[in-house]
N, C-alpha and C positions, 0 to 999 in steps of 0.2 A: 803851570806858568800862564799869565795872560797872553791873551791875544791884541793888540793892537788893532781899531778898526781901521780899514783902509781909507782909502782918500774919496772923501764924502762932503759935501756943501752942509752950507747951517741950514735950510730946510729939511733936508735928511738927516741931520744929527739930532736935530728937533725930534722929528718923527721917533728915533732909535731912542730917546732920552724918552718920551712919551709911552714908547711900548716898554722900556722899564717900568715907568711908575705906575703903570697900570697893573705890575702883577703884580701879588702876594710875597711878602718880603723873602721868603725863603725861596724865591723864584727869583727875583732881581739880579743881573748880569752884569752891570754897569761896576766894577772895582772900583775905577779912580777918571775923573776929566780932568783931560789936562788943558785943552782950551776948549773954544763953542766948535771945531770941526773933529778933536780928538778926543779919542777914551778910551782904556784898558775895560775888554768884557771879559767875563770868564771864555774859555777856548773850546768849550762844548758848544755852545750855542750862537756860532759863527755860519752856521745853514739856518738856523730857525732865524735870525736875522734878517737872511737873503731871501727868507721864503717869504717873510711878511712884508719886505721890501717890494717885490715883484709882487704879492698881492696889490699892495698898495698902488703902486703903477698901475694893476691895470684896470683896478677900479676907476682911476682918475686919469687916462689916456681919453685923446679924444680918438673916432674913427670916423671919416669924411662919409653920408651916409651916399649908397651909389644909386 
């Protein structure tokens, strides 16, 4: 059954529609969009998401330097 992604902004939905079309079709996760903040992914790869999510943070986090 799909997964529903949780409650995400359109720069993050961006990002997540972005790491779809970046794989190789028989890898692509994204089911169905239902609008720019929502979409059905498949329900295996609701951590690999999160994972590339928090990469992405923290490559682009600032750190005040001390």
């Amino acid at each position: 059954m799909p997964e529903k992604c949780g409650l995400i902004d359109i720069p993050m939905a961006q990002f997540i529609v972005n790491l779809n079309a970046s794989l190789p079709a028989a890898h692509k996760f994204i089911i169905h969009v239902l609008d720019s903040t929502h979409f059905f992914v498949q329900p295996d790869v609701a951590g690999m998401i999160r994972s590339a999510i928090s990469e992405f943070r923290d490559q682009n986090s600032y750190e005040k330097p001390t």
